[in-house]
C-alpha positions as CSV (number, residue, x, y, z in Angstrom):
1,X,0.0,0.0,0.0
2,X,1.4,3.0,-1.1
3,X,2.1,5.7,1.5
4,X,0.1,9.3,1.4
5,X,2.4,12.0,2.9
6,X,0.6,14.7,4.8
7,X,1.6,17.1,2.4
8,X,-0.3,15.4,-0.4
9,X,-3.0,14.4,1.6
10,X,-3.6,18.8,2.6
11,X,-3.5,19.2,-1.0
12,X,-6.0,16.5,-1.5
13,X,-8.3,18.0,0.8
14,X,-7.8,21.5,-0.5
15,X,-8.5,20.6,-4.1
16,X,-11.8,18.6,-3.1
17,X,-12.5,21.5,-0.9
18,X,-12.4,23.8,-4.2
19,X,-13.9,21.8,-6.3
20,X,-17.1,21.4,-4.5
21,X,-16.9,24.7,-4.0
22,X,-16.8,25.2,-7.3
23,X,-19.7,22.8,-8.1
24,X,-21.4,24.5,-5.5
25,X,-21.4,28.2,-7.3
26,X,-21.7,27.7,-10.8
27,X,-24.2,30.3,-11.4
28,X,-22.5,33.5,-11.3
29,X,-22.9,35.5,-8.5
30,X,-25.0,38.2,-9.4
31,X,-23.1,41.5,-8.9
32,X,-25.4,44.3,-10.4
33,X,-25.6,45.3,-13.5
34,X,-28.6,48.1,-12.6
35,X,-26.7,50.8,-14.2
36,X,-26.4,49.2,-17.6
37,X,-28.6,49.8,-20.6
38,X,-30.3,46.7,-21.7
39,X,-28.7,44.8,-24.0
40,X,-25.8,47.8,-25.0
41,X,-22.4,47.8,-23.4
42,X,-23.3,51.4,-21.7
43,X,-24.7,52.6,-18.4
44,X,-28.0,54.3,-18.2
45,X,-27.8,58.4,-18.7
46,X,-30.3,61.3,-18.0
47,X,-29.8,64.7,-19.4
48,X,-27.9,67.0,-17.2
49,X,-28.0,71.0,-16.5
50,X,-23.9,71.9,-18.6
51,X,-23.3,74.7,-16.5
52,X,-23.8,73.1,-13.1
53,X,-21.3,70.4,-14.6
54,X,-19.0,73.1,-15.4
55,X,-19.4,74.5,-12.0
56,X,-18.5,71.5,-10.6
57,X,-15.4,70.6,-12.7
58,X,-14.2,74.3,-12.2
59,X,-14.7,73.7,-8.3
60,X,-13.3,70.6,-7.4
61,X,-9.9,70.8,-9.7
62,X,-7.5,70.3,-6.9
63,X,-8.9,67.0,-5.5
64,X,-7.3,65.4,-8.2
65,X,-6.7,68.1,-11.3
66,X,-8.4,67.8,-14.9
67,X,-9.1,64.2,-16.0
68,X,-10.1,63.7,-12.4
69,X,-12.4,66.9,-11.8
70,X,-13.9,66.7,-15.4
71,X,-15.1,62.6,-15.0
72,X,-16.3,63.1,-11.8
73,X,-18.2,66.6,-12.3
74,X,-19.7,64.1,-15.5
75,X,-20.7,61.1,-14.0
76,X,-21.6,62.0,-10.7
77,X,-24.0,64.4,-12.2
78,X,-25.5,61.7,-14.4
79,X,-25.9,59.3,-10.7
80,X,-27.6,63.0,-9.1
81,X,-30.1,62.9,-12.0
82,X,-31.1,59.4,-12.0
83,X,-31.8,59.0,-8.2
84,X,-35.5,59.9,-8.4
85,X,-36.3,57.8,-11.2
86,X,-34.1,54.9,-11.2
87,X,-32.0,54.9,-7.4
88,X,-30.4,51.5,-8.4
89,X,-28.6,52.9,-10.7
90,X,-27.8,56.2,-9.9
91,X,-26.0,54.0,-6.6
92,X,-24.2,51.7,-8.8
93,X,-22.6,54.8,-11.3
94,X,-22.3,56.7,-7.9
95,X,-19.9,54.0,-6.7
96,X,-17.5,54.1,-9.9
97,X,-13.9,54.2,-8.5
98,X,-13.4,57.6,-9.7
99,X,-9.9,57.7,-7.9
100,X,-8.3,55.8,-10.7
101,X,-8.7,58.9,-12.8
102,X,-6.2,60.7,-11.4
103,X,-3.9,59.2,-13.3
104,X,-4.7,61.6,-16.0
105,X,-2.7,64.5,-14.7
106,X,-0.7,67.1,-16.3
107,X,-1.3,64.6,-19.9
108,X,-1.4,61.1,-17.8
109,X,1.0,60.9,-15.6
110,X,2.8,64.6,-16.1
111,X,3.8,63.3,-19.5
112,X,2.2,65.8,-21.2
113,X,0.6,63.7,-23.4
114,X,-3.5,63.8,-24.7
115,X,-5.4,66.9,-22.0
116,X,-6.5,64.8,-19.2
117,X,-9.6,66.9,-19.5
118,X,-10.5,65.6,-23.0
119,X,-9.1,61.9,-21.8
120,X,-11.9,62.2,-19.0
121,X,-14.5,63.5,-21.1
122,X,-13.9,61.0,-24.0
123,X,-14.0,58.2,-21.2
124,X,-17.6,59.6,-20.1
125,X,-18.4,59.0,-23.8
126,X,-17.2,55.6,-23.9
127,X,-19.5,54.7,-20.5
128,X,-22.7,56.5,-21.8
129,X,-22.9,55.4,-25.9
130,X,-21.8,52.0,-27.2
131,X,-22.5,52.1,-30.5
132,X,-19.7,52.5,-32.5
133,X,-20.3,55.1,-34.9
134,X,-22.6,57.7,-32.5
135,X,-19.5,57.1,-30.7
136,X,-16.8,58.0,-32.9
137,X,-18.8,61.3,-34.1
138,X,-19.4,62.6,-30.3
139,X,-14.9,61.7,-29.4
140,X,-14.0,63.8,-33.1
141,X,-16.2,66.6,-32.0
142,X,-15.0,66.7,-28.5
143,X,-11.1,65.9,-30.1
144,X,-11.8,68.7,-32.8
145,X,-13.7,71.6,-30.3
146,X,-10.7,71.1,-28.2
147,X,-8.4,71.8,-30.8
148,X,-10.0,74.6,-32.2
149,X,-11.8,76.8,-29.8
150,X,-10.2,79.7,-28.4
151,X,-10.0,78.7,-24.3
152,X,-10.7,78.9,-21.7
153,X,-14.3,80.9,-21.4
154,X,-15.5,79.2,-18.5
155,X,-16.0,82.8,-15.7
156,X,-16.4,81.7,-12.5
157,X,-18.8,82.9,-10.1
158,X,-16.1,84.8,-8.3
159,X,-14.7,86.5,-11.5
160,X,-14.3,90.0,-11.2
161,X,-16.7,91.8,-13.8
162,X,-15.2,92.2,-17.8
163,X,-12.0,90.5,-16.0
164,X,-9.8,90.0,-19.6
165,X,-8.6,86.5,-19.4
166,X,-6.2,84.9,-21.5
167,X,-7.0,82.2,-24.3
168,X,-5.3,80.0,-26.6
169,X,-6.2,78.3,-29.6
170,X,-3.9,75.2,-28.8
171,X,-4.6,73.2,-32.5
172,X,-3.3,70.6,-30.4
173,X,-5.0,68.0,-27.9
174,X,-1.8,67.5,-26.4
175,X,-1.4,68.7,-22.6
176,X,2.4,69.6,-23.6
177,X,1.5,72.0,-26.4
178,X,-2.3,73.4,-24.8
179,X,-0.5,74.6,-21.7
180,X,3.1,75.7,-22.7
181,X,1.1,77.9,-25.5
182,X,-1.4,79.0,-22.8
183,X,1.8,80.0,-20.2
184,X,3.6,81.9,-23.1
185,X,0.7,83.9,-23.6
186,X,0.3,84.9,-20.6
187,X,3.7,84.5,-19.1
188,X,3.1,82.6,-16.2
189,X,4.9,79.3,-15.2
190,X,3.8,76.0,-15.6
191,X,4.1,75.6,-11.8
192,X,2.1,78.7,-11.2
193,X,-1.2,79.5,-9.5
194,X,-2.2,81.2,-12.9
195,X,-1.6,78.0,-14.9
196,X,-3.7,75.9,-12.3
197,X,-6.4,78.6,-12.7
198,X,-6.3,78.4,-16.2
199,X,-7.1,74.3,-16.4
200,X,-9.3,74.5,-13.9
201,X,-11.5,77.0,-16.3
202,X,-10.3,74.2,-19.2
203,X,-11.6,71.4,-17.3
204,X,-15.6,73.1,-16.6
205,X,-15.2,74.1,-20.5
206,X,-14.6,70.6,-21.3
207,X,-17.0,69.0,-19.2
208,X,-19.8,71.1,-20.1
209,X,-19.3,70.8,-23.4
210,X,-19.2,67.1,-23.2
211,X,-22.8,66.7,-21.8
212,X,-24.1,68.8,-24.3
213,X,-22.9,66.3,-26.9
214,X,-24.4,64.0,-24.5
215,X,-27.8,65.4,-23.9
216,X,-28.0,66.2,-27.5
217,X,-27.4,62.6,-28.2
218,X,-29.8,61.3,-25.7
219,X,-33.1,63.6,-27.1
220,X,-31.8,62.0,-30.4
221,X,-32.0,58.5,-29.1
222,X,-35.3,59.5,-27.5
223,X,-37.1,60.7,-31.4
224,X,-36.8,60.4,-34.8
225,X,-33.4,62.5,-35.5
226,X,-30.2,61.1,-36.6
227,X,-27.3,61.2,-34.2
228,X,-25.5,63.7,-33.8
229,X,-23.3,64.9,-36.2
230,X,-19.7,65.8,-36.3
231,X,-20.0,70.2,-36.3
232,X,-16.0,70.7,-36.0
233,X,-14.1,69.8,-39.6
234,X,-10.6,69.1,-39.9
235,X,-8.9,72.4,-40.5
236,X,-6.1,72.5,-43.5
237,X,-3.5,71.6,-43.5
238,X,-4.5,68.5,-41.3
239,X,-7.4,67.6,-43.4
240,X,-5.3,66.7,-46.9
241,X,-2.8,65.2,-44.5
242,X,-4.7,62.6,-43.3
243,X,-6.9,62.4,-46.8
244,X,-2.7,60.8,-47.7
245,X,-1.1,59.3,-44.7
246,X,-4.5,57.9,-42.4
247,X,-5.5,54.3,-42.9
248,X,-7.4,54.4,-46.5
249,X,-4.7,56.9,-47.8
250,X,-2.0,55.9,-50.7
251,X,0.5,56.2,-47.8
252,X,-1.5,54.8,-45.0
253,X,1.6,55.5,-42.3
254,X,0.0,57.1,-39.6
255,X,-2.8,56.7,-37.4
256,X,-4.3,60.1,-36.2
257,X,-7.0,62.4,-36.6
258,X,-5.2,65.9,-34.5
259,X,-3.9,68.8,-36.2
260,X,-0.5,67.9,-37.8
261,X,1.6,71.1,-38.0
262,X,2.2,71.8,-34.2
263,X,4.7,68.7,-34.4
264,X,5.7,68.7,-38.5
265,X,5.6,73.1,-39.1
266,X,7.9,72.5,-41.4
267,X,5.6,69.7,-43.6
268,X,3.2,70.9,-46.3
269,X,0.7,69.1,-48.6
270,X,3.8,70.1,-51.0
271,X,5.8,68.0,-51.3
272,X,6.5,68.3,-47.4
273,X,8.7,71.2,-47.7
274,X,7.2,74.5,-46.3
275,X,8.2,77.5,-49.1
């Protein structure tokens, strides 16, 4: 008879063990699931007021700066909304870890790399639509306003009357290009109170502007209209460059959709060569 060590006989006992636990729980455990949209990969929304969003971005910027302050002024807005109507839900999105979006700071991680403001607000868009296509219209506009609008506006409530305020158009969604053209402007440092006043207005201009694109989409989910469609066009020279290098171009060497001549200036439709 062969000999069972007591080693092999624990592991025995802690595999049986397992497996009947297994056995015992194969139905998933059902952990929620309220927020979502039936059958779409999207949680439930209801239309909120922009300006209060803004409000909120502008106000809580130094718990944890844009991406942060511009997801949380977003969703938690949406949770505020659906508590009368639908409080399963609006405690399920209220419970959303939002402390993992602090990462997005100063371009994700101080790299300076895509706004975190526009990495939150294109995340909110991501959680609220799941189709494909809505989706990719509402993340070009919100890549393409970014890009192009002169910013910040966002006064806040505090603002001293006709206060002259600088703004930037950065033609860039890069956090290295929209700041350091925002601080040479107005010749503050990056590690100035100025510069962190200045996001903080980016961030409510951002998030309010995302939840119009969002209650816009909603009403149009809710009637007849098409979704929304993309208002901001590429601006030249960007436009013909991607018409060449993007995916369906002859070239097809790049994948991108911002503004091209922050980082190639010297790059023309032209043979490349600026004259």
């Amino acid at each position: 008879m062969k000999k069972i060590s007591r080693r092999d006989a624990l592991l025995a006992v802690g595999a049986t063990t397992l497996f009947g636990a297994t056995k015992a729980n194969a139905e998933p455990a059902k952990t929620g699931g309220a927020a979502m949209v039936d059958g779409k990969d999207a949680w439930k929304y209801a239309v909120v007021d922009p300006q209060k969003v803004a409000d909120a971005a502008y106000e809580n910027y130094s718990i944890g700066h844009c991406m942060h302050t511009t997801f949380y002024a977003i969703v938690s807005a949406v949770a505020e909304a659906l508590e009368a109507k639908d409080p399963l839900a609006a405690r399920e999105i209220a419970s959303f870890p939002f402390h993992m979006m602090k990462y997005g700071g100063s371009g994700a991680g101080g790299f300076g790399s895509l706004c975190g403001s526009l990495n939150a607000a294109m995340a909110a868009v991501g959680l609220f639509v799941s189709e494909s296509k809505t989706r990719s219209a509402l993340l070009a506009e919100l890549g393409l306003f970014y890009e192009q609008t002169m910013l910040p506006t966002y006064v806040p409530k505090d603002a001293k009357e006709k206060e002259e305020y600088p703004q930037t158009i950065s033609n860039s969604i890069l956090c290295h290009i929209s700041s350091g053209k925002w601080c040479e402007l107005a010749q503050a440092r990056t590690d100035s109170p100025e510069r962190t006043e200045r996001c903080s207005r980016l961030s409510a201009d951002v998030a309010r502007f995302t939840v119009e694109l969002l209650n816009r989409n909603f009403a149009a989910l809710n009637s007849s209209d098409a979704a929304p469609v993309v208002a901001f066009k590429r601006a030249e020279p960007t436009a013909t460059c991607v018409a060449c290098h993007d995916k369906k171009g002859d070239v097809s060497n790049i994948i991108g959709q911002m503004s091209c001549n922050e980082c190639h200036p010297t790059k023309t439709p032209d043979h490349h060569t600026a004259k």
